[in-house]
C-alpha positions as CSV (number, residue, x, y, z in Angstrom):
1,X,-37.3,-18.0,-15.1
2,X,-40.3,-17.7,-17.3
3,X,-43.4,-15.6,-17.3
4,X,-46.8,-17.4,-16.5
5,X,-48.1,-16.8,-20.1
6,X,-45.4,-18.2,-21.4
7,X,-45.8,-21.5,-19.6
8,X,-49.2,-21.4,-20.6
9,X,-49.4,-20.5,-24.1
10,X,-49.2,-23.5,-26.0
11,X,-51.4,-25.7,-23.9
12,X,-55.4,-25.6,-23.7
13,X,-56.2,-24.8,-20.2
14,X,-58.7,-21.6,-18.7
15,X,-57.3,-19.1,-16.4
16,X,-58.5,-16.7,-14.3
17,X,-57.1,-14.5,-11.4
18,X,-53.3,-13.6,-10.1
19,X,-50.7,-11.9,-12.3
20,X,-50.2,-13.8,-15.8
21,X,-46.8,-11.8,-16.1
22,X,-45.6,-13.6,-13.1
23,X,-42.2,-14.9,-13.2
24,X,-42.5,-18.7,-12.4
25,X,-39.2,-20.0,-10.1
26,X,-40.5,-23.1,-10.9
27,X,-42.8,-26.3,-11.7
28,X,-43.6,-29.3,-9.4
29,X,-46.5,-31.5,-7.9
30,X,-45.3,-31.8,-4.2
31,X,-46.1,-29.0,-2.0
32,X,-43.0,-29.4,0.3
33,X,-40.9,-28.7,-2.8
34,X,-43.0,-25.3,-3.9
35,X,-41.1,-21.7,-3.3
36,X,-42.1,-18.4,-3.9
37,X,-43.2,-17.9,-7.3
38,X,-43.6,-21.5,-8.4
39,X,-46.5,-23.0,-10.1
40,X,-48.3,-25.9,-8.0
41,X,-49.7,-29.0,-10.3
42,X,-52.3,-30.4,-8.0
43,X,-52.8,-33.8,-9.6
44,X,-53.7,-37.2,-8.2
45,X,-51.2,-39.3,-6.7
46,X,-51.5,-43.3,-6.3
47,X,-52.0,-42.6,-2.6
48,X,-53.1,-39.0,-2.3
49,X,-54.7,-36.3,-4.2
50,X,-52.8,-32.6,-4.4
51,X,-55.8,-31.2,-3.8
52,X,-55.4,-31.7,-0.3
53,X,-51.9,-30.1,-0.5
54,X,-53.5,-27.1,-1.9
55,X,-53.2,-24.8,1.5
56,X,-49.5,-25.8,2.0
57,X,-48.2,-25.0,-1.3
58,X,-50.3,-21.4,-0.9
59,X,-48.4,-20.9,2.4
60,X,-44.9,-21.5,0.3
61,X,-45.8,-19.0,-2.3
62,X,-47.2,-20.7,-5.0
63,X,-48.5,-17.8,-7.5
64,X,-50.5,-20.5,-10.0
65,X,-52.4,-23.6,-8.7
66,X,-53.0,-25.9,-11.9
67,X,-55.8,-28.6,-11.4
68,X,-58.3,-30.7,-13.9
69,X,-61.4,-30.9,-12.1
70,X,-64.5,-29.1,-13.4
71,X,-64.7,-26.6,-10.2
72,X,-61.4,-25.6,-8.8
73,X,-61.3,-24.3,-5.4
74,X,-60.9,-20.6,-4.6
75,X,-58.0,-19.2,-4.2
76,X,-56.6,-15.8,-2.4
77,X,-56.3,-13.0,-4.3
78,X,-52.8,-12.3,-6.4
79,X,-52.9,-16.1,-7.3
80,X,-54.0,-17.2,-10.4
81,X,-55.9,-20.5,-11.2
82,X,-55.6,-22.7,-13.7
83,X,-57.9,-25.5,-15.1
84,X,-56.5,-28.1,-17.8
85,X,-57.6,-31.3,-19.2
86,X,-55.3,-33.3,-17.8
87,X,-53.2,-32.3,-15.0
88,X,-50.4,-35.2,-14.9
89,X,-49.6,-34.5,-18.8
90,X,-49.4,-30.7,-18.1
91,X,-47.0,-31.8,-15.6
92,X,-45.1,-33.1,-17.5
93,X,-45.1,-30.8,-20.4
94,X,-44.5,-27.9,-18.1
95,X,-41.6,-28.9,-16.6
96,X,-40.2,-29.7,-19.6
97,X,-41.0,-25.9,-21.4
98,X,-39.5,-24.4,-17.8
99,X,-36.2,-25.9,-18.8
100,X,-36.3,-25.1,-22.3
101,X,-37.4,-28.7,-23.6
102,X,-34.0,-30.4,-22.9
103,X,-34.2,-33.3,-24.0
104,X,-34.4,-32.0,-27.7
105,X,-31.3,-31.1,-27.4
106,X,-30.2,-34.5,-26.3
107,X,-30.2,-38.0,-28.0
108,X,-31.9,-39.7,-25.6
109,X,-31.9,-43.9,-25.1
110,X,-34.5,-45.2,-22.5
111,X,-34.4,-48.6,-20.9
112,X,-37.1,-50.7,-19.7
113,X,-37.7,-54.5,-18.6
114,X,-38.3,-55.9,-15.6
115,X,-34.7,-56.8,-14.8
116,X,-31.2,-55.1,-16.3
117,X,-32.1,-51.5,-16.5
118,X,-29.3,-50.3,-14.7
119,X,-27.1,-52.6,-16.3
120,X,-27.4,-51.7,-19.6
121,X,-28.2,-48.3,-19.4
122,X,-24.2,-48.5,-17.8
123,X,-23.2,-50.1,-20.5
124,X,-24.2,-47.6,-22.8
125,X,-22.5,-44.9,-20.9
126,X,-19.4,-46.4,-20.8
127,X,-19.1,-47.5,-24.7
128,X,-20.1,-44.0,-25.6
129,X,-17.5,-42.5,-22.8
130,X,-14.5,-44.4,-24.7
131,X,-15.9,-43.6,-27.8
132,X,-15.1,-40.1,-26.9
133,X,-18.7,-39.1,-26.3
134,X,-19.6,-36.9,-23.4
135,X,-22.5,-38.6,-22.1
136,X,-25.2,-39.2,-18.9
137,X,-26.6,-42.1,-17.1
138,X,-29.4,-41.2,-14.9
139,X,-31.7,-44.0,-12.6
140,X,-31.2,-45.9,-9.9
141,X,-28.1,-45.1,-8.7
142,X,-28.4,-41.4,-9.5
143,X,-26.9,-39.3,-12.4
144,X,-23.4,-39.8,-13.8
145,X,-21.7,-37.9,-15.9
146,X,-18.7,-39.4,-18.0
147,X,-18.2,-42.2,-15.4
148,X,-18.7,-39.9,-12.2
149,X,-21.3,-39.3,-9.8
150,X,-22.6,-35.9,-10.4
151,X,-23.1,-33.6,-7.8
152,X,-26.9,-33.6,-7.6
153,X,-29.8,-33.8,-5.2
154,X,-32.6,-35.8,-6.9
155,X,-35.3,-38.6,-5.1
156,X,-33.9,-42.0,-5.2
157,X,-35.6,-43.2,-7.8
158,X,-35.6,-45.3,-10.9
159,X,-37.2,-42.6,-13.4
160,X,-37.3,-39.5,-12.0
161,X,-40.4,-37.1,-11.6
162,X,-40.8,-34.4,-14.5
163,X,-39.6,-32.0,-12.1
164,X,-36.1,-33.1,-11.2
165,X,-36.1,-35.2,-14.7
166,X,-35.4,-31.7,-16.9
167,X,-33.8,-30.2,-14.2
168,X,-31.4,-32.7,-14.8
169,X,-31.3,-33.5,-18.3
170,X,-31.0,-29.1,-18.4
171,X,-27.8,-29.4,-16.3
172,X,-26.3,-32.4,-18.5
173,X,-27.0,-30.3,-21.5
174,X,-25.4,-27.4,-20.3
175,X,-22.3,-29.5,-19.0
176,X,-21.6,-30.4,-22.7
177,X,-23.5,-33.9,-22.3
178,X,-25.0,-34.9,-25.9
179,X,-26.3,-38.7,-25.1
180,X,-27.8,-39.5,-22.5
181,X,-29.2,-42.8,-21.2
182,X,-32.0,-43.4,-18.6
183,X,-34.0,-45.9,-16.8
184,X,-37.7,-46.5,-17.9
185,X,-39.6,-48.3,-15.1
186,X,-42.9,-49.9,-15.1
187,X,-44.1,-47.1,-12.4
188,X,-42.5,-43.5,-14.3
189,X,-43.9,-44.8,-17.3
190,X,-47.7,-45.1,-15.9
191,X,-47.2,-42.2,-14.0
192,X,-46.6,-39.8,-17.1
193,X,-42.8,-39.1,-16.0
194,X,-41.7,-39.2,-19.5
195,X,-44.4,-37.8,-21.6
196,X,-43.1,-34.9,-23.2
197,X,-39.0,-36.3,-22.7
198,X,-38.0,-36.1,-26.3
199,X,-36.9,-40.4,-26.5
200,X,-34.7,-40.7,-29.5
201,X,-34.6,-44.9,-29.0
202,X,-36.7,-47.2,-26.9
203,X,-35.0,-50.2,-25.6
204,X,-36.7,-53.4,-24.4
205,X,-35.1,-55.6,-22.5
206,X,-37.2,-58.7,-20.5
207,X,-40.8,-58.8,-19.0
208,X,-40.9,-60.7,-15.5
209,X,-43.2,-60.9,-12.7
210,X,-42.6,-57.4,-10.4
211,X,-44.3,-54.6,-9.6
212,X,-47.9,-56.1,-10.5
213,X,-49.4,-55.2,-7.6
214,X,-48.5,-51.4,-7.2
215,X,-50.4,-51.6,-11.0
216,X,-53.1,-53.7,-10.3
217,X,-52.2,-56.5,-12.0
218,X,-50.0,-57.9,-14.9
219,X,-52.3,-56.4,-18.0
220,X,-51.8,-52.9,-16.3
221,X,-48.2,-53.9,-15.6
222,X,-47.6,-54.9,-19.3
223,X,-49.6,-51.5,-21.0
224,X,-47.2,-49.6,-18.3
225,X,-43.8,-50.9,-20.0
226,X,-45.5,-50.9,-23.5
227,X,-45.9,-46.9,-23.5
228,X,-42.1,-46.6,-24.2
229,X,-43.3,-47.7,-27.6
230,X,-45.2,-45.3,-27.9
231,X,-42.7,-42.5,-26.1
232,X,-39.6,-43.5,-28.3
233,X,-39.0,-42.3,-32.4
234,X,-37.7,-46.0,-32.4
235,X,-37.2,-49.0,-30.1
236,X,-34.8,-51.5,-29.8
237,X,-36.2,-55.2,-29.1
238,X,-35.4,-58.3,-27.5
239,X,-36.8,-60.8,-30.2
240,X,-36.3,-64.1,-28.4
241,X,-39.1,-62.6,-25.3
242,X,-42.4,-63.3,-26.8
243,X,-44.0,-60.6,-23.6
244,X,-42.0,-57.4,-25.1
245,X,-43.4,-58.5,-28.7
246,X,-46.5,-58.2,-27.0
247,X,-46.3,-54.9,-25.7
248,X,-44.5,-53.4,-28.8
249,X,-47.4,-54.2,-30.7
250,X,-47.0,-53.7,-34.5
251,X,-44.1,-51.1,-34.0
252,X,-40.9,-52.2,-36.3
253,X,-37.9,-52.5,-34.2
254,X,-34.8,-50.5,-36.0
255,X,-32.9,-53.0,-34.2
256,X,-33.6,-56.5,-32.5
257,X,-30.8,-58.3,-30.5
258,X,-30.9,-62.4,-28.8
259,X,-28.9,-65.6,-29.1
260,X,-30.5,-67.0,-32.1
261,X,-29.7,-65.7,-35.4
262,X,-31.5,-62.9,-37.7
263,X,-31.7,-60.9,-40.2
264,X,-29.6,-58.0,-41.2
265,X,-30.9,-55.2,-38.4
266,X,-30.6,-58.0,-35.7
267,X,-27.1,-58.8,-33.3
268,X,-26.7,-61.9,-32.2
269,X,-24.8,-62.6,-29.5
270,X,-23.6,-65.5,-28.0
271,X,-21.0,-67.4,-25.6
272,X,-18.6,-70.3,-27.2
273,X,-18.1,-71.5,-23.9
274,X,-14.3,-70.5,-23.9
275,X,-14.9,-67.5,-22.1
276,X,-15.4,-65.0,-25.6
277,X,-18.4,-63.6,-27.2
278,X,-19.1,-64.0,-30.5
279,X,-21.2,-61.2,-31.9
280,X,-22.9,-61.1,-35.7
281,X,-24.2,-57.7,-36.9
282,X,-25.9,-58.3,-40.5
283,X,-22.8,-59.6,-42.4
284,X,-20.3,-58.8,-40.0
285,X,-18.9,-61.1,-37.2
286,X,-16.4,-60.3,-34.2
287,X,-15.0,-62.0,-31.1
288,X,-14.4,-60.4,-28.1
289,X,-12.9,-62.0,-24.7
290,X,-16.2,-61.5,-21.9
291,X,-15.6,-58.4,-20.1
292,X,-18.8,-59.7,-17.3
293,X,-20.2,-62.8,-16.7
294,X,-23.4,-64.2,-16.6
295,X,-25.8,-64.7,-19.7
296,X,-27.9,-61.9,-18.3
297,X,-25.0,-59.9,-18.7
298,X,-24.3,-60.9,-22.2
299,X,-27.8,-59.8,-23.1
300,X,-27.6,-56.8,-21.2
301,X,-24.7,-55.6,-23.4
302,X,-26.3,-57.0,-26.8
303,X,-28.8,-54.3,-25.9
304,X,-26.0,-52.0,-25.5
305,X,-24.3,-52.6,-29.0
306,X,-27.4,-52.8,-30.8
307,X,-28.8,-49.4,-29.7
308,X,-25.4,-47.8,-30.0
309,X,-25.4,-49.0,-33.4
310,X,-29.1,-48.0,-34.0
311,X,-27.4,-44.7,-33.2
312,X,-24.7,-44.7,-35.8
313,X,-21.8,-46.2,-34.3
314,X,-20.4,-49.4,-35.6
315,X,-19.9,-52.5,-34.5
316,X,-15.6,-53.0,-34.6
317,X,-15.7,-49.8,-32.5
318,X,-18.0,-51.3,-30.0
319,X,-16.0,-54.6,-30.1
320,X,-12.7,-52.3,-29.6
321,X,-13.8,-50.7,-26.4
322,X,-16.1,-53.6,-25.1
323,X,-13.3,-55.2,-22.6
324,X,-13.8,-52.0,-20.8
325,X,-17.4,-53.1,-20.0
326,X,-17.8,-53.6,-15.8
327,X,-21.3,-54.0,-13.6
328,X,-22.6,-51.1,-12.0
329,X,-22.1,-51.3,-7.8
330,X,-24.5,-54.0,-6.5
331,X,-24.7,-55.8,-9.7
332,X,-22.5,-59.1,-9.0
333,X,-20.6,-56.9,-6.8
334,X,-17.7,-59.5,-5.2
335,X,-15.9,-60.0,-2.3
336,X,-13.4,-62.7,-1.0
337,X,-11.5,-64.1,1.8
338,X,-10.6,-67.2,3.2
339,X,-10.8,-69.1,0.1
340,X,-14.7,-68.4,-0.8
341,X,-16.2,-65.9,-2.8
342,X,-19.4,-63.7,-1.9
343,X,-21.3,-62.0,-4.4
344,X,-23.9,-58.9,-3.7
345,X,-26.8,-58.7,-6.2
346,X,-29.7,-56.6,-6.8
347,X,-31.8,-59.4,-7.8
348,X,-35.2,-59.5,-6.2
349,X,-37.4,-60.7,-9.1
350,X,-37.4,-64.5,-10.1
351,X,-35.9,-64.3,-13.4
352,X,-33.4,-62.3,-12.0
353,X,-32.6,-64.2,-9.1
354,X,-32.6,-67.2,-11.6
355,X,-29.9,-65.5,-13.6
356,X,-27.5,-64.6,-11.3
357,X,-27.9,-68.5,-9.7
358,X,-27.3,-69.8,-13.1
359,X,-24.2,-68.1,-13.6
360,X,-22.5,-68.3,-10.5
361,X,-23.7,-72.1,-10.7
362,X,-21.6,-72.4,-13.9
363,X,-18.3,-71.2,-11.8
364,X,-18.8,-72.4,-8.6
365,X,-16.1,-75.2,-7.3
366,X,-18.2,-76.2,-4.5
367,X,-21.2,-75.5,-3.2
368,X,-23.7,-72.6,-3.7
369,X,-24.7,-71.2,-0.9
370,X,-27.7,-68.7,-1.2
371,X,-28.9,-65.9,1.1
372,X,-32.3,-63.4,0.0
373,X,-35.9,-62.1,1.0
374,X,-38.7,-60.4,-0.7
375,X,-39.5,-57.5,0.0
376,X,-42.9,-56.8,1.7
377,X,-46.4,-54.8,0.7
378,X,-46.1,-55.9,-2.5
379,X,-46.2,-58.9,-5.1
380,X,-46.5,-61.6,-2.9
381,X,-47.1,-64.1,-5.8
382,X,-43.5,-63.7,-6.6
383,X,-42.0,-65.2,-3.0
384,X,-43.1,-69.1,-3.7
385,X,-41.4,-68.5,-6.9
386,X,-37.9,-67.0,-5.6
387,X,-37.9,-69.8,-3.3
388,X,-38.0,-72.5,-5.7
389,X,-35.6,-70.9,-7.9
390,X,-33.3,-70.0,-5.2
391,X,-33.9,-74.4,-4.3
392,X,-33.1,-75.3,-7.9
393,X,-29.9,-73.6,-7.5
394,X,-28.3,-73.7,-4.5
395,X,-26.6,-76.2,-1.8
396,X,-27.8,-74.1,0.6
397,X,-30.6,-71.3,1.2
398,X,-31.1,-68.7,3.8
399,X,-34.1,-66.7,3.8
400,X,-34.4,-63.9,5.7
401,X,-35.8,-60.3,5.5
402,X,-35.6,-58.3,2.6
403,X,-37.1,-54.7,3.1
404,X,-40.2,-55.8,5.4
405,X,-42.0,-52.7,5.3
406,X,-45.5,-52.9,7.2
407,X,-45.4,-56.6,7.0
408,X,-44.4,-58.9,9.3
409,X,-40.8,-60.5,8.0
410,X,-42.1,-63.6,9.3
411,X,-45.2,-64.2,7.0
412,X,-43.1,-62.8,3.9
413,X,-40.5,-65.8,5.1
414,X,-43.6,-68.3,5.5
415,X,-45.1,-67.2,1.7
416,X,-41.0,-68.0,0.6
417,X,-40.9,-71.2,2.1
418,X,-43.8,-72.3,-0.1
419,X,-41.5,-72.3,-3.1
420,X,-38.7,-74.7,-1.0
421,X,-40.8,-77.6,0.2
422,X,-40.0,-80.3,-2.5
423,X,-36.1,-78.8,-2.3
424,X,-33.0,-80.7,-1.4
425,X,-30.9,-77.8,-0.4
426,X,-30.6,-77.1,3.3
427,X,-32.7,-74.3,4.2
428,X,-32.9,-71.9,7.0
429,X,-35.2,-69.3,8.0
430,X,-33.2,-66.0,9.7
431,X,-35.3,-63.2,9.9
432,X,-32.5,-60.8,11.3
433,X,-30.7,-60.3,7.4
434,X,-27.3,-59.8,9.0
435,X,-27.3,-63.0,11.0
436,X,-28.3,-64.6,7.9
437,X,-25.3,-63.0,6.1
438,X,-22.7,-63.8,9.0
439,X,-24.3,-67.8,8.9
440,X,-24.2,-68.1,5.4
441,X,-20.4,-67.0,5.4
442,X,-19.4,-68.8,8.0
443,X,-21.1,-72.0,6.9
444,X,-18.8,-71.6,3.6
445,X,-15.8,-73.3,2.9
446,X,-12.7,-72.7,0.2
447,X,-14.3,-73.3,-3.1
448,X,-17.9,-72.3,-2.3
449,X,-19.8,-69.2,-3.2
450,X,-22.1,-66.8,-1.6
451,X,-24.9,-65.0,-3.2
452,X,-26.7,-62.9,-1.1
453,X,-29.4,-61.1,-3.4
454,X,-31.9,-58.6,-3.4
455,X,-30.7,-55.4,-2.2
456,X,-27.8,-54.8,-4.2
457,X,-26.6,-51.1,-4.0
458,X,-29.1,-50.0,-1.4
459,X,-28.0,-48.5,2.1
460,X,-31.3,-48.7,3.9
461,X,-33.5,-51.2,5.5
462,X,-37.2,-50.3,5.9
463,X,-39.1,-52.3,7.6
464,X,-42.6,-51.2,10.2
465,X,-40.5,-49.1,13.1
466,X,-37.7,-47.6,10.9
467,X,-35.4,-47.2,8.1
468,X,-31.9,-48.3,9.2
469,X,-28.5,-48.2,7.3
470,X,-27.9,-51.0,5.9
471,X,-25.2,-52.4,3.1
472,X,-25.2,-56.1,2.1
473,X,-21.8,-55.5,0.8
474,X,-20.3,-54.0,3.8
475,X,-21.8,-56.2,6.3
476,X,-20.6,-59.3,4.0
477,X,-16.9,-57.4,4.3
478,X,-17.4,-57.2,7.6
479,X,-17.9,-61.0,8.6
480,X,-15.2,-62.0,5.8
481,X,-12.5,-60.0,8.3
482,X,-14.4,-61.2,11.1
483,X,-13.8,-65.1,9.9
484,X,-10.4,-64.6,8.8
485,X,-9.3,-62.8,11.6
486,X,-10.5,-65.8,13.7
487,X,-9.0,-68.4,11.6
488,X,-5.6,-66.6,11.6
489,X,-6.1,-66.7,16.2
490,X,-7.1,-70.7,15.7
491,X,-5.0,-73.4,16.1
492,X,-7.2,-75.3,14.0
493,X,-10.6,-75.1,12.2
494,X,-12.8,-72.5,14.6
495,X,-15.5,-72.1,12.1
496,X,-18.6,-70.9,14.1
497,X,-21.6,-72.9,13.9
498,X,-24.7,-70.5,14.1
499,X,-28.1,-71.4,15.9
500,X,-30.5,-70.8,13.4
501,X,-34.1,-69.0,15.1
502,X,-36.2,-71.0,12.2
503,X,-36.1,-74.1,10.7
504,X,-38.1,-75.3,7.5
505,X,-39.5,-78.7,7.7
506,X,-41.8,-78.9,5.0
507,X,-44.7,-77.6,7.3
508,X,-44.3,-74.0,8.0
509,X,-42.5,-71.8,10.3
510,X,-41.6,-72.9,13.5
């Protein structure tokens, strides 16, 4: 708890009515989350203003509306009003001073890039776990605390709002936590959800195509992810991707990590195609057997090393712990039966998709067999391209429904399709995702793999009429017993043959 003057005391703002020795339970910008004695930030939204949220968070006992227009509504008597320049950055700052500013008591590395986020940010929580460091990972798959899920309710979200953000870096710094690691998207860093986080090291992974639409365009998209430069005391940088140069501007890297070599703050590492890494720090070199695969992967965990070192650790440590590395859930997540293999990915951007393709291609005994959709309401310049990736790579392509949203599934499949025409995979068009699944593994056969991609870790659907459950991995599980438990009743090969509801013939859907 903290008294209303307190709150307000180091920020310029005017304020006029209510009790400024109230004792605030709390800071946030929704309404539905405000209790009796908290302190309502009406700012603008993407898709809504909190001025029109004003009434409810009255009726919930807000004792402080905070707003930066030039006349703020009245308010009832016994509530106090507050005007400020800029109502998203007091937000932010706020919710940070209710928690006693947190994250100065943390080291703090944030993550962006279009794709490995999560990734990497696991990475760094488990080198600094068997270092013997106490440490977070907070994003898309919630907050985990030395390897566990802890037992928090927080909006599933990459970057969470200021609100629950200190709330939670408060609880990790009062569980003994000292490093923490976070996801920094494209959308919590234009939104002002970590302006006043105290980031100890920026790191920079990849710029892709994503998001551009929710931003209004790439420009907007690329100033979004470059304001971690800005955020961080120091950043660590991909060198080898000339779009995070861009957006770093003339800030100099403490570290830099790639393939190709550097000079003495850069890691290099690469893959002597015997299954080891080969890693160069400055003058020092070391080999380690590859704990994941992929090249993705490989760069996901040079980002790891190299901020951990940034950070003081060194690099035989790293090496020494490194087989220990794994991929978070719905990161190459596998499952196997009958002989094939099937692989659950998040993957839903082209570079990503192209990734996870590339590595599985390297492996694969027979043929490739891919299933994915874009998701709807958003970047539709991306589908042609996740189609003619997905082509490049695979023996065979479903495309089917991703998360639809308000769309219809079929014009999402239609805009995918674009991207297959000049392809010489088979290609089929399911809209129904777990018919596509159950097709794609029973068209399989021993030796082939199975990459169904795009949803990864998530257990929802959302499409126009509702939000079902819905796991890739489980429903993949599912037909694997399924299949095997009919081959092992069979005399002989009883592989099902599905009907497929579209087929592509270079035209369109039919």
């Amino acid at each position: 708890m903290i008294e209303l003057c307190e709150l307000l005391k180091n920020w310029p703002c005017t304020a006029k009515g209510g009790d400024f020795r109230a004792l605030v339970s709390g800071v946030t910008d929704h309404s539905a989350e405000v209790t009796p004695g908290s302190v309502f930030v009406a700012r603008k939204g993407r898709s809504s203003s909190g001025l029109d949220h004003i009434q409810e968070a009255l009726r919930n006992g807000a004792v402080a509306v905070v707003t930066d227009i030039s006349r703020p509504p009245a308010l009832p008597k016994g509530v106090s009003a507050v005007s400020v320049p800029d109502a998203a950055d007091f937000l932010a700052y706020s919710c940070s001073a209710f928690y006693g500013h947190p994250s100065r008591e943390l080291t703090v590395f944030a993550v962006t890039g279009t794709n490995g986020k999560t990734t990497t940010t696991r990475f760094i929580g488990q080198l600094l776990k068997s270092c013997g460091i106490r440490a977070a990972v907070i994003g898309t798959l919630g907050v985990w605390i030395a390897g566990r899920k802890a037992p928090l309710q927080i909006p599933p979200m990459t970057t969470l709002p200021p609100a629950h953000l200190h709330r939670v870096l408060r609880y990790c710094a009062d569980e003994g936590v000292t490093h923490v690691a976070m996801e920094a998207s494209s959308l919590g860093l234009s939104g002002r959800r970590l302006d006043h986080c105290s980031i100890d090291y920026g790191i920079f992974l990849n710029i892709g195509t994503d998001h551009h639409a929710e931003h209004g365009g790439e420009e907007a998209y690329l100033r979004a992810k470059g304001r971690l430069s800005d955020l961080a005391g120091q950043i660590i940088v991909n060198s080898e991707d000339p779009a995070v140069l861009s957006i770093t501007g003339d800030r100099l890297p403490v570290k830099t990590f790639g393939e190709q070599s550097g000079g003495e703050t850069h890691l290099r590492i690469v893959d002597n195609g015997k299954g080891d890494w080969i890693i160069t720090a400055g003058e020092t070199h070391a080999g380690i057997r590859a704990p994941v695969e992929g090249r993705h992967n490989r760069l996901n965990a040079a980002a790891a090393f190299a901020s951990l070192m940034a950070a003081g650790f060194g690099l035989a440590d790293l090496c020494k712990y490194a087989a220990r590395l794994s991929l978070p859930e719905g990161r190459m997540q596998e499952a196997g039966g009958a002989g094939i293999r099937v692989f659950v990915d998040y993957a839903h951007t082209p570079d990503a998709l192209e990734a996870v393709l590339s590595a599985l291609s390297s492996v694969c005994t027979g043929r490739l067999i891919s299933v994915f959709g874009c998701g709807g309401d958003r970047d539709r310049e991306k589908r042609p391209q996740m189609g003619r990736v997905a082509g490049e790579y695979s023996d065979s392509v479903w495309v089917t429904s991703d998360n639809p949203r308000s769309e219809e599934p079929a014009r999402i499949i239609s805009d995918v399709m674009e991207g297959l025409k000049n392809s010489s995979a088979m290609v089929r068009a399911e809209p129904d995702r777990e018919q596509a699944i159950r097709g794609a593994i029973y068209e399989a056969d021993p030796g082939d793999i199975v990459l169904i991609a795009g949803k990864g870790h998530e257990e929802i659907q959302i499409s126009k009429s509702s939000s079902r459950p819905f796991s890739d991995f489980r429903t993949a599980l599912r037909f694997l017993d399924e299949r095997e438990a009919e081959a092992g009743a069979a005399d002989g090969d009883d592989r099902v043959q599905t009907t497929d509801r579209f087929w592509y013939d270079g035209s369109g859907m039919e």
